[in-house]
C-alpha positions as CSV (number, residue, x, y, z in Angstrom):
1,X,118.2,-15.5,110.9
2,X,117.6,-18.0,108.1
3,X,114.3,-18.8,109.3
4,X,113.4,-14.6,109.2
5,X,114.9,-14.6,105.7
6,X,112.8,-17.9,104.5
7,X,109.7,-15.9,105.9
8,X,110.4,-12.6,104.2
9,X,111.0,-14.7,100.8
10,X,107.7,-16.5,101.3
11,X,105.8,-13.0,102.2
12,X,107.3,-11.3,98.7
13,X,106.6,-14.1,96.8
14,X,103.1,-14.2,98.1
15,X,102.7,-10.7,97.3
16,X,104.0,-10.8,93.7
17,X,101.5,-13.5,92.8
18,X,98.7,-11.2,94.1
19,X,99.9,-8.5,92.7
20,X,99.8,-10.6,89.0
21,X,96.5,-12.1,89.8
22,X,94.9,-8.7,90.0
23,X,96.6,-6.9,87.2
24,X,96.5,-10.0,85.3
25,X,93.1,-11.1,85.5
26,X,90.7,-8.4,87.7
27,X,91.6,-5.3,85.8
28,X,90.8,-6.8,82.5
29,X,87.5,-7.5,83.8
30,X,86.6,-4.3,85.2
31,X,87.7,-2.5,81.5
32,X,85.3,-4.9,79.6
33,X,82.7,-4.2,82.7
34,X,83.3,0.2,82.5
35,X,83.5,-0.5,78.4
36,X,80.2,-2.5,78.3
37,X,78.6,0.4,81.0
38,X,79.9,3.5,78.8
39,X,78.5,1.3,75.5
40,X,82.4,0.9,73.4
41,X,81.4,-2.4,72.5
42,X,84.5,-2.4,70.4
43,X,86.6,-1.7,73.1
44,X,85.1,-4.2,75.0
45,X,85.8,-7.1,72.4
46,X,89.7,-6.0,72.4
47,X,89.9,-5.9,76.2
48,X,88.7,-9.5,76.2
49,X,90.6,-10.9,73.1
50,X,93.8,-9.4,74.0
51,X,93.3,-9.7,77.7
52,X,96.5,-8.8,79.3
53,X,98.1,-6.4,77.7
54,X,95.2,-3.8,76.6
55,X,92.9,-5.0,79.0
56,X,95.5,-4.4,82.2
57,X,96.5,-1.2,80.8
58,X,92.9,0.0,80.5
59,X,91.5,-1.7,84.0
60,X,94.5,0.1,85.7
61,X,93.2,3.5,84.0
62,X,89.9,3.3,84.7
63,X,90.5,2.0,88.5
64,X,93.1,5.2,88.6
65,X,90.5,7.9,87.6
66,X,87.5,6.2,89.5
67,X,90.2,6.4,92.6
68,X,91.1,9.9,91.7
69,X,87.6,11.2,91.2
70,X,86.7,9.3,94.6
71,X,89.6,11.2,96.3
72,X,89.2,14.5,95.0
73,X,85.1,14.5,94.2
């Protein structure tokens, strides 16, 4: 039973630092990439200066409506 519980520990743990990885630094990236591409330069510049918070928020919107529009054509 212990050894199960270690296991499931290790497994959530793994998952939570994947989880910050991408939200942390991939979807910044991919909101300066989709700012660069639709030319808001200044967006851009705040994506990359004040990387987690705006740039999360915005990766995570932009992967959500290329997802939804991928879905739903």
């Amino acid at each position: 039973m212990q050894r199960i519980k270690e296991i499931l520990i290790c497994f959530l743990t793994l998952a939570l630092h994947s989880f910050y990885m991408i939200a942390g630094i991939i979807f910044p990236i991919y909101a300066v990439f989709k700012d660069i591409q639709n030319d808001q330069i200044m967006w851009a510049v705040c994506d990359f200066i004040l990387f987690f918070p705006i740039g999360t928020i915005r990766g995570l919107m932009y992967f959500a409506g290329t997802l939804i529009r991928s879905l739903y054509g």
